[in-house]
C-alpha positions in Angstrom: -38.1 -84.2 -1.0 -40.9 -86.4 -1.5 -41.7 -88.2 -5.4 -44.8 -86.6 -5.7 -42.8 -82.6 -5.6 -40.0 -84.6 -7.7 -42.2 -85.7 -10.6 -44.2 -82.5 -10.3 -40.8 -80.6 -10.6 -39.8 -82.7 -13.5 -42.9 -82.4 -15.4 -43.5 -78.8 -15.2 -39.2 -78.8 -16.3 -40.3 -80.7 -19.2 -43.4 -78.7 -20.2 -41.4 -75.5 -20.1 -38.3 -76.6 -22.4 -41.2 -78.2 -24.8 -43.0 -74.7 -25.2 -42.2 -72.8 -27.9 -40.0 -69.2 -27.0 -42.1 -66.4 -25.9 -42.4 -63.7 -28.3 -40.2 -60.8 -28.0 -40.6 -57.2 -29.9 -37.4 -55.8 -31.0 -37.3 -52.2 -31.9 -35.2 -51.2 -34.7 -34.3 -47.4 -35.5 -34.6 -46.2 -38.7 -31.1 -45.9 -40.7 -31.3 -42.0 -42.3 -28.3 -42.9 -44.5 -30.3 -46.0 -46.0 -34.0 -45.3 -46.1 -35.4 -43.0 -48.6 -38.9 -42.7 -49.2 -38.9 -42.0 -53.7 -42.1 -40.8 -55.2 -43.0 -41.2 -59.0 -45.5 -39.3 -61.4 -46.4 -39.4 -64.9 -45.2 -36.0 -66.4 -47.8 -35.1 -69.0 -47.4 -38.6 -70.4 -43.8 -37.6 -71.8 -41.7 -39.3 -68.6 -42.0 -40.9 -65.4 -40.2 -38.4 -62.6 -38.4 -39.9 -59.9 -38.1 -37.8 -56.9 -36.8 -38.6 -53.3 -37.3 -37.2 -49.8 -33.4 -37.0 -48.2 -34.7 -36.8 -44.1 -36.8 -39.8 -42.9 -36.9 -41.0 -39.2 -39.0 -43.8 -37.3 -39.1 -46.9 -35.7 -39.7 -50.9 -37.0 -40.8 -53.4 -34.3 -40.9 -57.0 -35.7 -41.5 -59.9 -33.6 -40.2 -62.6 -35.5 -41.6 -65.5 -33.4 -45.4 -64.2 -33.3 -45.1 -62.8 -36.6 -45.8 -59.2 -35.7 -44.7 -56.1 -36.7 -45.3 -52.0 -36.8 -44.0 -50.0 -38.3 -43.5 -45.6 -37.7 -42.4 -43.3 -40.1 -41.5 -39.7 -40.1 -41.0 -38.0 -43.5 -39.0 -34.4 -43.3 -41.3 -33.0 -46.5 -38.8 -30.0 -46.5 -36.4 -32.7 -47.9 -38.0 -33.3 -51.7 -35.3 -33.7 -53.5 -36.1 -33.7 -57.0 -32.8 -32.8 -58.5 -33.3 -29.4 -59.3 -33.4 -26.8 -56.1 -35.8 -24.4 -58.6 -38.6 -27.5 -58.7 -37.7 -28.5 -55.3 -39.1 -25.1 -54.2 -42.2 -25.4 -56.7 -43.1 -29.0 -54.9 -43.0 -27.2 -51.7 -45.3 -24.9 -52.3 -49.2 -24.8 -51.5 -50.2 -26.4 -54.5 -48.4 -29.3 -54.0 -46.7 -30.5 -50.6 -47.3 -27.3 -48.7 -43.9 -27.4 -46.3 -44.6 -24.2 -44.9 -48.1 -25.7 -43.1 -47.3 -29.7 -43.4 -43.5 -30.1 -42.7 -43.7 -33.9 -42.1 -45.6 -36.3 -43.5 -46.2 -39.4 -41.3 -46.8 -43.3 -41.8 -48.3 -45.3 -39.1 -49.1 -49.2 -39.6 -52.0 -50.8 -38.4 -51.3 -54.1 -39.1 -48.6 -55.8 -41.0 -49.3 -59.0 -43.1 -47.7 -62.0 -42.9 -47.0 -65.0 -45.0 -44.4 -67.6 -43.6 -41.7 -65.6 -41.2 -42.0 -62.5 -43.8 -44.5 -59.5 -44.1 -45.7 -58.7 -47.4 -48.1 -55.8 -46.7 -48.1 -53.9 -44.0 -51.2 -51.6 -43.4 -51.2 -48.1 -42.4 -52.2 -44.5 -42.4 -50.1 -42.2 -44.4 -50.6 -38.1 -43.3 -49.4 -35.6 -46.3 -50.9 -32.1 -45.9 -52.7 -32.7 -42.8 -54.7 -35.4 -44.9 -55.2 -38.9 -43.3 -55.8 -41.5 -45.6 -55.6 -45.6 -45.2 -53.1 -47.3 -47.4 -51.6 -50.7 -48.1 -47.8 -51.1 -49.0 -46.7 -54.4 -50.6 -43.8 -55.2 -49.6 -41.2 -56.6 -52.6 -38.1 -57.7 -50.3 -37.4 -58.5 -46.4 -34.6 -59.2 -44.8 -34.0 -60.0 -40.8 -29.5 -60.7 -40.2 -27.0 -59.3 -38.1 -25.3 -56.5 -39.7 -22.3 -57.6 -41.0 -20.0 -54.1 -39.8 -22.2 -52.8 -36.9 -22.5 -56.2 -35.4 -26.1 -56.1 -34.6 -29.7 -57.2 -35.8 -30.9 -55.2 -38.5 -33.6 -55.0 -41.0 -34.2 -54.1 -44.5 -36.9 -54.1 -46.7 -38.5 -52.3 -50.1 -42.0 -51.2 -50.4 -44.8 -49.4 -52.3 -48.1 -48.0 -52.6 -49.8 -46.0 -55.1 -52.3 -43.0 -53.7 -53.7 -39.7 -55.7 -52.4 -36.9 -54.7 -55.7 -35.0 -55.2 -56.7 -37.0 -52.4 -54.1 -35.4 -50.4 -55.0 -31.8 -51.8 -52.2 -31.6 -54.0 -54.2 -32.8 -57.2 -52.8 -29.2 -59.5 -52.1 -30.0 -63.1 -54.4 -33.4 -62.7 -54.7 -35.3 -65.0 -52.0 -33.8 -67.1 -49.7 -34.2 -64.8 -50.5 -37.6 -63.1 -52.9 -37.5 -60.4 -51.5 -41.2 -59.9 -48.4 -41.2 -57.9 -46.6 -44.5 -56.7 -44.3 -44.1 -53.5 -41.6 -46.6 -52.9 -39.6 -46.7 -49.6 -36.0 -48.2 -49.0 -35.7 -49.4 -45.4 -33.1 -50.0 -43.5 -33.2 -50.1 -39.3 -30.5 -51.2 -36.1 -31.9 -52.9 -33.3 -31.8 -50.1 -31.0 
């Protein structure tokens, strides 16, 4: 081998343990048991009601070396839980979530926001009622470890937003009943 294909060999060796690691997307499957998307209202100024939805599916991808991320969220609307079956029913019906028509609600990122290895926003479109609207969730907490009982990567992290419902067609009882309603969601997803 001559030195010219030995230094070239050596070199191009060099260069490649140098470069930084290629990016690599993982996708992580939502965890039902530990994500639940919460909604909260102002109830004619008397309380702030705390309801949940018990059914949520979807998909995180988070590249942690590029610093990208998306993020897919199914949301079983069937599934309001509010802590009484009787309202459960009355938040189904047309004047509010409309299950019959819209059983799922949807969240679709465009773009997640970083700042260091973390996101704190990530940009989206959230469907209720067959309404599409653009939204922004700040994201409060993040966290990127293997699992410490299923052995693998996982992620976890809180978020919110604040929308108006009448946006979405479910403004009844506005503003008595706060057209102003701030959704939270608890994440937690398995690298598939």
């Amino acid at each position: 081998m001559s030195k010219r294909i030995q230094v070239s060999s050596i070199l191009a060796l060099a260069v490649a343990v140098s470069m930084p690691a290629l990016a690599e997307p993982v996708t992580y499957v939502l965890d039902g048991s530990h994500t639940y998307p919460r909604f909260s209202y102002s109830h004619f100024a008397y309380s702030t009601q705390l309801s949940r939805f018990d059914a949520t599916t979807g998909k995180v991808v988070f590249d942690k070396v590029a610093k990208t991320g998306s993020v897919d969220i199914s949301i079983d609307t069937k599934s309001v839980n509010t802590g009484n079956a009787t309202f459960n029913e009355h938040i189904q019906g047309e004047d509010f979530l409309d299950t019959a028509k819209f059983p799922t609600a949807t969240f679709k990122s465009t773009k997640v926001v970083f700042e260091g290895d973390k996101p704190v926003s990530v940009e989206g479109e959230l469907t209720l009622k067959g309404v599409k609207k653009a939204v922004t969730l700040t994201v409060t907490s993040f966290q990127n470890m293997a699992h410490p009982m299923l052995k693998k990567d996982a992620i976890g992290a809180n978020a919110y937003t604040v929308v108006k419902r009448s946006d979405f067609n479910a403004g009844k009882y506005a503003p008595y009943v706060g057209d102003d309603v701030r959704i939270d969601i608890a994440l937690e997803a398995v690298q598939q």
